[in-house]
DSSP file (Angstrom, degrees, kcal/mol; ACC not computed):
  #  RESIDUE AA STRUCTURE BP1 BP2  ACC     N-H-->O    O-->H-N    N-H-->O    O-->H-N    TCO  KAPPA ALPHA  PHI   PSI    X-CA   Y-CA   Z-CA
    1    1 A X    >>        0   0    0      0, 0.0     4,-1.8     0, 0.0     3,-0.9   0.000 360.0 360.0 360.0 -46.0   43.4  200.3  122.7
    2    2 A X  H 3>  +     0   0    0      1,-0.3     4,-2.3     3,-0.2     3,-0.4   0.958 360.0  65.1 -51.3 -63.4   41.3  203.6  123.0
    3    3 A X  H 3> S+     0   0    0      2,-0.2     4,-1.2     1,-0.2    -1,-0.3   0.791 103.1  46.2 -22.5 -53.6   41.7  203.3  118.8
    4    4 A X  H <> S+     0   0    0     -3,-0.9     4,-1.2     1,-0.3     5,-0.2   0.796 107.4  47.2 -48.0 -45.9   39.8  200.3  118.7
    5    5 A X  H  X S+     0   0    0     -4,-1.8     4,-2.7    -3,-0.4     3,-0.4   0.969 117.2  46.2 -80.5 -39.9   37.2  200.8  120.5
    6    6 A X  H  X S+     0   0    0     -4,-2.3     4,-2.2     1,-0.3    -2,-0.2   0.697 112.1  54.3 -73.0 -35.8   36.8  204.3  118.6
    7    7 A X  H  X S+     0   0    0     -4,-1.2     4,-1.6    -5,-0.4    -1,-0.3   0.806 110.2  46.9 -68.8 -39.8   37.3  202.5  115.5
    8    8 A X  H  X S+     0   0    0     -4,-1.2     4,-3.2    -3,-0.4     3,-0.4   0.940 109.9  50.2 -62.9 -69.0   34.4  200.0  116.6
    9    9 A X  H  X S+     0   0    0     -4,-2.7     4,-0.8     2,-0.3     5,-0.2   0.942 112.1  52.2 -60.2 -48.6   32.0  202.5  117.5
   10   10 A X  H  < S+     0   0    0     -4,-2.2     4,-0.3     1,-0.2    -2,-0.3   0.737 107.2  48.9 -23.6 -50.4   32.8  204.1  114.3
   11   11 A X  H >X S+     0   0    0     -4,-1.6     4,-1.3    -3,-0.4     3,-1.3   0.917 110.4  51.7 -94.4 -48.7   32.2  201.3  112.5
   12   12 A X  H 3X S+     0   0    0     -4,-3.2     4,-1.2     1,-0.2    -2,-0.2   0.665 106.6  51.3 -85.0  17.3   28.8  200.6  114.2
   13   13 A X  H 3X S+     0   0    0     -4,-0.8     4,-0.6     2,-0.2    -1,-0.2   0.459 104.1  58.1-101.0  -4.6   27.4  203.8  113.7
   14   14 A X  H <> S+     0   0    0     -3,-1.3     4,-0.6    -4,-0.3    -2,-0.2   0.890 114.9  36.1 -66.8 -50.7   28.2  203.4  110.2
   15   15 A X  H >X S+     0   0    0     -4,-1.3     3,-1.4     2,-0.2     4,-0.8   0.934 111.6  58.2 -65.1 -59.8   26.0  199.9  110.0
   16   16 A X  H 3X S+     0   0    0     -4,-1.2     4,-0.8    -5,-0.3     3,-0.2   0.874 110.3  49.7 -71.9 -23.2   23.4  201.2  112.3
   17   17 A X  H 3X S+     0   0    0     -4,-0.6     4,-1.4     1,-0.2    -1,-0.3   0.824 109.7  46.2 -55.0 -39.5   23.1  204.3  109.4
   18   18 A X  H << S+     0   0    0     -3,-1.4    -1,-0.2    -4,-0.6    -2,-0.2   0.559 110.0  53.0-104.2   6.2   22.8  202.3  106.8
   19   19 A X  H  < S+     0   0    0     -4,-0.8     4,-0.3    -3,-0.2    -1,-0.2   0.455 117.3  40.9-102.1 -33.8   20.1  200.0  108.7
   20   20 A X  H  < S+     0   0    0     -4,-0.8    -2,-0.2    -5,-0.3     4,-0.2   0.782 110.0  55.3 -97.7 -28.8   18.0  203.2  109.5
   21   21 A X  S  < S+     0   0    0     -4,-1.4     3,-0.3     2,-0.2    -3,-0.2   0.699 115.2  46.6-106.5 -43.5   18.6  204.9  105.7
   22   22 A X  S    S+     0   0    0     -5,-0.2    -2,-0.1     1,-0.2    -1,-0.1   0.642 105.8  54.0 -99.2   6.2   17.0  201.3  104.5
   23   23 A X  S    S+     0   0    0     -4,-0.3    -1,-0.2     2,-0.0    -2,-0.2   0.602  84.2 135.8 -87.2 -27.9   14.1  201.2  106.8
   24   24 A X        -     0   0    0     -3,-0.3     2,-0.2    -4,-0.2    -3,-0.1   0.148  51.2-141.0 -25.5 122.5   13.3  204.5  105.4
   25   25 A X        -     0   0    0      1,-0.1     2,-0.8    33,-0.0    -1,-0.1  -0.532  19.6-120.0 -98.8 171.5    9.6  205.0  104.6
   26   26 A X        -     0   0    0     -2,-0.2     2,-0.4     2,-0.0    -1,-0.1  -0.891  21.8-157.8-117.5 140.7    8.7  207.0  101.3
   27   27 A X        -     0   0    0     -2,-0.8     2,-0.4     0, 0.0    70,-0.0  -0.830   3.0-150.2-131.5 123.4    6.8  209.9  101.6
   28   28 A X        -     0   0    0     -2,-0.4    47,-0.0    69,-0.1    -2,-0.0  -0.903  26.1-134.1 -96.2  99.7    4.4  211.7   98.5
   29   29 A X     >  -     0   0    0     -2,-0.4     4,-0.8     1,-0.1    -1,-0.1  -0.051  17.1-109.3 -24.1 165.2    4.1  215.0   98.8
   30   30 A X  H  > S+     0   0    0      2,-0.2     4,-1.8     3,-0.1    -1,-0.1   0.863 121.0  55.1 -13.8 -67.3    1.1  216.9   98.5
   31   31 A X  H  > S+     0   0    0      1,-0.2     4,-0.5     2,-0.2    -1,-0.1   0.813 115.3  38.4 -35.0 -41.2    2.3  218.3   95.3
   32   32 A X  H  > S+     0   0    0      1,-0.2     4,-2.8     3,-0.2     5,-0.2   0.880 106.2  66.0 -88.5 -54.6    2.9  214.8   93.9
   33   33 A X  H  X S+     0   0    0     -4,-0.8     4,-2.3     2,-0.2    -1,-0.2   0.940 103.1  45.7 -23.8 -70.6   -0.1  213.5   95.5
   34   34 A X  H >< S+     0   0    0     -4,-1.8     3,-1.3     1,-0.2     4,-0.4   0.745 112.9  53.5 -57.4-106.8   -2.5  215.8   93.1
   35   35 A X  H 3X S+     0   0    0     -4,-0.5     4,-1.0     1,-0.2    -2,-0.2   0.320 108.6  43.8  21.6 -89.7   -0.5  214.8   90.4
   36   36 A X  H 3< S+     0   0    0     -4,-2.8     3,-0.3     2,-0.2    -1,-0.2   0.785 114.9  52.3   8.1 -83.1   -0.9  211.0   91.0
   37   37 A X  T XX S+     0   0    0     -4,-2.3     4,-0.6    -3,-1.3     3,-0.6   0.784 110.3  50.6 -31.6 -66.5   -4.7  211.5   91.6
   38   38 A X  H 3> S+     0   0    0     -4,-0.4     4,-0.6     1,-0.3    -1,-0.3   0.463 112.6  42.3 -82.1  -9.4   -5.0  213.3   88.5
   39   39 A X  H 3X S+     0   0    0     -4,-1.0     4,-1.3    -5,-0.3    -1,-0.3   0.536 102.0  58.0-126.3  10.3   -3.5  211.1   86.4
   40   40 A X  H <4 S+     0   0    0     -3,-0.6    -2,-0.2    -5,-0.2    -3,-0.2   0.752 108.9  56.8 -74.0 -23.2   -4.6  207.6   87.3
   41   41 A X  H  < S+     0   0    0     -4,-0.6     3,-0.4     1,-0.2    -2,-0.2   0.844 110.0  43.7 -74.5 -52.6   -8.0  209.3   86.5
   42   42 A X  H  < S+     0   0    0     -4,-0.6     2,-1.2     1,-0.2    -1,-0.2   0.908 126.1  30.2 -59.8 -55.7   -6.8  210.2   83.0
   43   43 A X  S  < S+     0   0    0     -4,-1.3    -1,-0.2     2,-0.0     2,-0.1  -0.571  81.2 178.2-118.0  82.5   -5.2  207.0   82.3
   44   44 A X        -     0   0    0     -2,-1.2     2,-0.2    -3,-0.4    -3,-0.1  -0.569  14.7-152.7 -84.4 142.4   -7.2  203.9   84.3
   45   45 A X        -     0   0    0     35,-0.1     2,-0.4    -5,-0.1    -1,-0.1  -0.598  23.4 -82.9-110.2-177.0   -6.0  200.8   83.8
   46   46 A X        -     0   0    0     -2,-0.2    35,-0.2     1,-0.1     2,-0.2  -0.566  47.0-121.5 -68.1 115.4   -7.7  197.2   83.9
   47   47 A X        -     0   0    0     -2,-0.4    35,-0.2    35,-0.1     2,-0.2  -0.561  26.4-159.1 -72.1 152.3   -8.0  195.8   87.3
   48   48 A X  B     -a   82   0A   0     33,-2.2    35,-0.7    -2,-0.2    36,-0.4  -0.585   8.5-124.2-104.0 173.7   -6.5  192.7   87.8
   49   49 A X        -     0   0    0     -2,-0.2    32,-0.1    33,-0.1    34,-0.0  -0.746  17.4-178.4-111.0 169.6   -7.1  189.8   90.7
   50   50 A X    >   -     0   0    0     -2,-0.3     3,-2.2     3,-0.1    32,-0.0  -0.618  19.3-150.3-156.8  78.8   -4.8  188.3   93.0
   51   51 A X  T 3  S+     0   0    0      1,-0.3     2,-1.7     3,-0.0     0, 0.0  -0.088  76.4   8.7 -22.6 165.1   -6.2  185.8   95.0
   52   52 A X  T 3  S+     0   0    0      1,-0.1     2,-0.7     2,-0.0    -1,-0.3   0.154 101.2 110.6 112.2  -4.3   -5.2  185.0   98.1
   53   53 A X    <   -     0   0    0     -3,-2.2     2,-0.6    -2,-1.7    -1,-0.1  -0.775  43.8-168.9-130.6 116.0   -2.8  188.2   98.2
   54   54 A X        -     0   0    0     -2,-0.7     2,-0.3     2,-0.0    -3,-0.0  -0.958  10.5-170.0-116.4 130.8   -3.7  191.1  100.6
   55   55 A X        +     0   0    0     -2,-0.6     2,-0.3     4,-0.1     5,-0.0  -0.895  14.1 160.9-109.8 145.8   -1.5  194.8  100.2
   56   56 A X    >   -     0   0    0     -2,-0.3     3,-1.4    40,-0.1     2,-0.6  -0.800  56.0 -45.3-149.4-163.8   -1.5  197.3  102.0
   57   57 A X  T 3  S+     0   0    0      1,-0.3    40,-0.2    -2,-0.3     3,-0.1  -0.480 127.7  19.5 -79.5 112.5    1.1  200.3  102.4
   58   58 A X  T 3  S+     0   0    0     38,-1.5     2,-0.3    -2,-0.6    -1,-0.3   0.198  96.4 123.4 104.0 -11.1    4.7  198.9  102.5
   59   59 A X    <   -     0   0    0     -3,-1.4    37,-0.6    37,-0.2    -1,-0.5  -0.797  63.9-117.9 -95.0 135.7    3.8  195.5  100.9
   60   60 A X  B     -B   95   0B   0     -2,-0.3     2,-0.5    35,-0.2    35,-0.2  -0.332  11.7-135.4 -69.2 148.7    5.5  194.5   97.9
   61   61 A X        -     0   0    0     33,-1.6    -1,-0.1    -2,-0.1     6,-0.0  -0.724  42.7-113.8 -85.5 131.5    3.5  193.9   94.5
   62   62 A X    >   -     0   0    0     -2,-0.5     3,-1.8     1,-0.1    32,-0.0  -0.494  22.3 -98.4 -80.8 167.4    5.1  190.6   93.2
   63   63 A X  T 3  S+     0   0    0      1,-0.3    -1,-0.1    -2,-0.0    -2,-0.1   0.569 116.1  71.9 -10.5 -61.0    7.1  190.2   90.2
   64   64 A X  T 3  S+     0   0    0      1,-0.2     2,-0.8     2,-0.1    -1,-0.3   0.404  78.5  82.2 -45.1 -32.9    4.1  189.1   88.6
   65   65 A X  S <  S-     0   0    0     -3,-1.8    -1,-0.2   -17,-0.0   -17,-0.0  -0.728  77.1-123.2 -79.6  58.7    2.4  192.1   88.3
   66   66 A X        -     0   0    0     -2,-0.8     2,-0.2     1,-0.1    -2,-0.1   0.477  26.5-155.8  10.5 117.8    2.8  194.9   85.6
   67   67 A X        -     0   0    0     13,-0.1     2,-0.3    24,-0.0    13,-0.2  -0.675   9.9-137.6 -90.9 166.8    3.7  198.3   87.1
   68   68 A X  E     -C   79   0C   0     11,-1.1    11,-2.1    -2,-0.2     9,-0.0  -0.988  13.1-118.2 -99.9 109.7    2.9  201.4   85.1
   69   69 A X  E     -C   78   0C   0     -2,-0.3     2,-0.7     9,-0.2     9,-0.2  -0.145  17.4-144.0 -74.2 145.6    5.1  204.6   84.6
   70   70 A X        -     0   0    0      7,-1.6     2,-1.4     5,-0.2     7,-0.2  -0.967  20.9-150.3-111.7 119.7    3.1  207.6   86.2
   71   71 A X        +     0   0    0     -2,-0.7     2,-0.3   -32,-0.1     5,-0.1  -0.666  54.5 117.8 -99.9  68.2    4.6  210.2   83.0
   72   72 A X  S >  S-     0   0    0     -2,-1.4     3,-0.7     3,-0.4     2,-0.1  -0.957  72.4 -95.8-132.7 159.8    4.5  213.4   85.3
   73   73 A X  T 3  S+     0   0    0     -2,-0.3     3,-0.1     1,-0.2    -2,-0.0  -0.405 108.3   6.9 -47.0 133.8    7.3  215.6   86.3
   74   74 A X  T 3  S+     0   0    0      1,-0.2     2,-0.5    -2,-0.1    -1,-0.2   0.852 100.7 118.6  68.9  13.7    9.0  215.1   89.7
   75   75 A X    <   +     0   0    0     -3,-0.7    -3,-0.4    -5,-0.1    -1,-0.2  -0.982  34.5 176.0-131.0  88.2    6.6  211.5   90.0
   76   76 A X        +     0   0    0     -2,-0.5    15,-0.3    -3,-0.1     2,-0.1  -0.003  41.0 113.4-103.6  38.7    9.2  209.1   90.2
   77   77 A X        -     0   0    0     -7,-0.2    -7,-1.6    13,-0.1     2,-0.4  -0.349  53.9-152.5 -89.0 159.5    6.4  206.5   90.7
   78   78 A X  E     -CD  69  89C   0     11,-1.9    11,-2.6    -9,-0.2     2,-0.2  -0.952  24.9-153.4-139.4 168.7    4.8  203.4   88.8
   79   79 A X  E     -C   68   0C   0    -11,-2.1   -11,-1.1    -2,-0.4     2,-0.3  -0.828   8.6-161.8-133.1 160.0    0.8  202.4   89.6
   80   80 A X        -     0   0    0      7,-0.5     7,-0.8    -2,-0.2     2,-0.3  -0.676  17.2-143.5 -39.7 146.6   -1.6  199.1   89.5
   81   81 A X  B     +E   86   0C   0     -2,-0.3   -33,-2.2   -35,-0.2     5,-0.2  -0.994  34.2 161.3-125.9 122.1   -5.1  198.4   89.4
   82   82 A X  B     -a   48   0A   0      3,-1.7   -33,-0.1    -2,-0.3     3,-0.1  -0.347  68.7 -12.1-155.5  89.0   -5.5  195.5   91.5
   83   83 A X  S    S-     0   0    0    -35,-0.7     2,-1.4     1,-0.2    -1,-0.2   0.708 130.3 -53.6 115.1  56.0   -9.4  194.5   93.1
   84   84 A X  S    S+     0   0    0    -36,-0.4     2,-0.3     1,-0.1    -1,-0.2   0.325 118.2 110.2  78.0 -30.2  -10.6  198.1   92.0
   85   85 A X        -     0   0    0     -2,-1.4    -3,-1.7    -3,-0.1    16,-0.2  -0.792  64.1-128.3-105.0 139.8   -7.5  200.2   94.0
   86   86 A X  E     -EF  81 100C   0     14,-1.5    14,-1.1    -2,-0.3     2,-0.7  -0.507  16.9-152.5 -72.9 142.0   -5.2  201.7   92.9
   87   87 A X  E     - F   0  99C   0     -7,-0.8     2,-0.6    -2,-0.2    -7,-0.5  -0.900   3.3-162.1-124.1 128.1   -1.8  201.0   94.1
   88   88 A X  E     - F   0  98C   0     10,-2.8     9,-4.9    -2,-0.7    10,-1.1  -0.677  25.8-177.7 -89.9 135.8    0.9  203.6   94.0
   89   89 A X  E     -DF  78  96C   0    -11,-2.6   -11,-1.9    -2,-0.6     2,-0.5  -0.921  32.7-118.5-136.6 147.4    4.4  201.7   94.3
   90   90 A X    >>  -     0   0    0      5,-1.0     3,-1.2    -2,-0.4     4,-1.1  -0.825  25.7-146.4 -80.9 107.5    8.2  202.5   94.5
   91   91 A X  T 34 S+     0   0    0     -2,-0.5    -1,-0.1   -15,-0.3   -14,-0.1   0.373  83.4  61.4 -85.2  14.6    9.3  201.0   91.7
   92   92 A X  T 34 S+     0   0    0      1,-0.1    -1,-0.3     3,-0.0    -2,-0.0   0.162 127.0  15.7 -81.1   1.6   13.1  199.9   93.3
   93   93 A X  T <4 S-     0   0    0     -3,-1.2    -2,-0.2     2,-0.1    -1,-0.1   0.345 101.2-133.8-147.8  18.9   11.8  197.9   95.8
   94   94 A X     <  +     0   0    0     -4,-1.1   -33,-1.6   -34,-0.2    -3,-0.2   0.273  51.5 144.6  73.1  -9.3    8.2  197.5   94.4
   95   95 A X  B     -B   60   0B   0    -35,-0.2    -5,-1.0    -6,-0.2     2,-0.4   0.164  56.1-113.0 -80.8-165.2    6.3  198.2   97.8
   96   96 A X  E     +F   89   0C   0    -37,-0.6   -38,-1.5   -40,-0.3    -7,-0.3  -0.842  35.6 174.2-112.6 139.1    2.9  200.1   97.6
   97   97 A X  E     +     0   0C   0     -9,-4.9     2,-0.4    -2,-0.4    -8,-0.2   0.569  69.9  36.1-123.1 -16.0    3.2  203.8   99.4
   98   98 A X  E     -F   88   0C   0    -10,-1.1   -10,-2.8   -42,-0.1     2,-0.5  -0.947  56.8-165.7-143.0 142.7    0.0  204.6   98.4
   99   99 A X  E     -F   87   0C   0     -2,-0.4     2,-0.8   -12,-0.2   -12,-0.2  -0.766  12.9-159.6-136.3 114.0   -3.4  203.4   97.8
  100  100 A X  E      F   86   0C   0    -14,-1.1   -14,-1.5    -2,-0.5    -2,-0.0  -0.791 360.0 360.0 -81.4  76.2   -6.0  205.5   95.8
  101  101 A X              0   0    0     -2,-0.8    -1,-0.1   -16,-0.2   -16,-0.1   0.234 360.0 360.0 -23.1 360.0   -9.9  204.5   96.4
């Protein structure tokens, strides 16, 4: 019986890991940061609109929306222009981690 329950607990600290590992938030260095900065500046794109659609940090861009590869080392990022800000976005799950003024 002691197995089980050890087996059990096991197994839901395995799930409560993998629930905490996908909550995870993503975090830009400094380093990466300048980087970014310096090269949305260099390459601006066209803003687009989106009615109705408000983002902010952790909100996804939809489908709809063109990402951009940000072509720096160690920037494993894609960008937007969308009302005038730039939106820096995780491109596996699409959400915005940064937003550029």
């Amino acid at each position: 019986m002691k197995t089980h329950i050890s087996g059990a607990a096991a197994a839901l600290l395995l799930l409560a890991g993998v629930s905490v590992a996908a909550a995870e938030t993503v975090i830009i260095q400094p380093e990466q940061r300048t980087v970014i900065r310096e090269y949305v500046q260099k390459k601006p794109l066209a803003s687009i609109d989106l009615p109705g659609v408000e983002l902010n940090i952790g909100t996804p861009i939809p489908d709809t929306v063109e990402l951009h590869t940000i072509e720096a080392p160690d920037v494993p990022y894609q960008y937007t222009v969308i009302s005038g800000r730039t939106y820096v976005v995780d491109p596996q799950t699409r959400e915005v981690i940064d937003i550029i003024e």
